[in-house]
N, C-alpha and C positions, 0 to 999 in steps of 0.2 A: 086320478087313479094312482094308487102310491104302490111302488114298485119295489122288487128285494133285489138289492145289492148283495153280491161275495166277493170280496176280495181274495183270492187265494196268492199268500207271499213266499218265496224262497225261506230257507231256514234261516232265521235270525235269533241273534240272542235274546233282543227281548222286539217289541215292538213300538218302542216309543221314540229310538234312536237314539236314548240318552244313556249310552252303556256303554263305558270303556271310557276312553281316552278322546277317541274321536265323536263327535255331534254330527248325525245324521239328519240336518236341517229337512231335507225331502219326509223323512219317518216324521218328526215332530208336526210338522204342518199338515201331513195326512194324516198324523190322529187327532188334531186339533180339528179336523175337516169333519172328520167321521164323528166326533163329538158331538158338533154342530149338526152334522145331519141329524143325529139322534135324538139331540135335542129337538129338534124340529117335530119331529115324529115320525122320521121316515127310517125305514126299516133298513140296516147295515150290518153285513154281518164281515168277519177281517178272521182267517186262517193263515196260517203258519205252519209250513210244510215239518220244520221239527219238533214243534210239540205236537200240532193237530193231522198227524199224517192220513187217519183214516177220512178225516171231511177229504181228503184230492181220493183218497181209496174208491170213496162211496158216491162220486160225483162224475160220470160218465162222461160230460163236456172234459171236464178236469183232466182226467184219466186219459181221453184223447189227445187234449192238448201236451201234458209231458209226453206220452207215446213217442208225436212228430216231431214236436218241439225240444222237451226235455226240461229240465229246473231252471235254464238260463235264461229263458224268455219270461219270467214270471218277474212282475208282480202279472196274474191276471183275474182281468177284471167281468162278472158276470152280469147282467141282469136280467133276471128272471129269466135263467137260465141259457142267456142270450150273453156270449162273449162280444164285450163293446170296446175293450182297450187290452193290452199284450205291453208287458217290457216297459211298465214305467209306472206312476201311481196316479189318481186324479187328482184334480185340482178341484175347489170347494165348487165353482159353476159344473162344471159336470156331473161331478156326485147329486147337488142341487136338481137338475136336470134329469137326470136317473132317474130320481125320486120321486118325480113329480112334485117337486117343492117351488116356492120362487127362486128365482136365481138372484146369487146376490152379488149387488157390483164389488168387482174384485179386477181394479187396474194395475197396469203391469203384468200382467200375465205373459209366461215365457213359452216359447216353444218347444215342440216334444224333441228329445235329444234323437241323434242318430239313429235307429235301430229299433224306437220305439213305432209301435204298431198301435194307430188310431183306428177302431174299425168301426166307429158308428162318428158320424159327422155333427159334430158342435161347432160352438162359436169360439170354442177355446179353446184352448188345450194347454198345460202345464204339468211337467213331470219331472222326477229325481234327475239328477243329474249326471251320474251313472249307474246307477238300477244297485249298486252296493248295498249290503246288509248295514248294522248300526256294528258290527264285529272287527 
């Protein structure tokens, strides 16, 4: 059963992490991820709180989560309408996994930094390194 991914991100300048001066290796590798899912055929969709402000507008989970939370805890993560991850991005096995896709071996996988919130249980976890825009 293939399953819909949101990504909802803090405002960034763009989303690819290759903007400015500094390289946002976390941004690069999660659109490199999100590609791959797509490729797949599994359905991924990626919001940007400063261009795309009305998707957190129009999304009630969303809308709750800044409420309690606020913009600092984002990147977060939905599926099907189900928050699975808080405060950090996924890594290609869990997106994989989201999707109902195969999962692909991907060694070396790092752990979630401090502060990040894992809320649905995998066999992995990998996230930014400190949740910073590409800015």
């Amino acid at each position: 059963m293939m399953r819909t991914i949101e990504v909802f991100e803090p405002a960034l300048c763009c989303s690819t992490g290759v903007c400015g001066q500094d390289v946002d290796q976390a941004l690069v590798t999660f659109s490199a991820d999100m590609d791959w899912v797509g490729g797949q055929g599994g359905r991924i969709a990626r919001f940007n709180l400063a261009s795309e402000p009305m998707a957190f507008a129009q999304n009630d989970a969303v809308k709750q989560f800044l409420h309690v939370v606020g913009s600092g805890g984002l990147p977060l993560v939905l599926v099907d309408g189900v928050t699975v991850l808080t405060g950090c991005y996924p890594d290609r096995a869990q997106l994989a996994t989201w999707a109902g896709l195969d999962v692909p071996a991907s060694p070396g996988l790092s752990a979630a930094p401090e502060g990040a919130r894992l809320l649905a249980i995998t066999e992995t976890s990998g996230c930014c390194a400190d949740g910073a825009g590409c800015c």
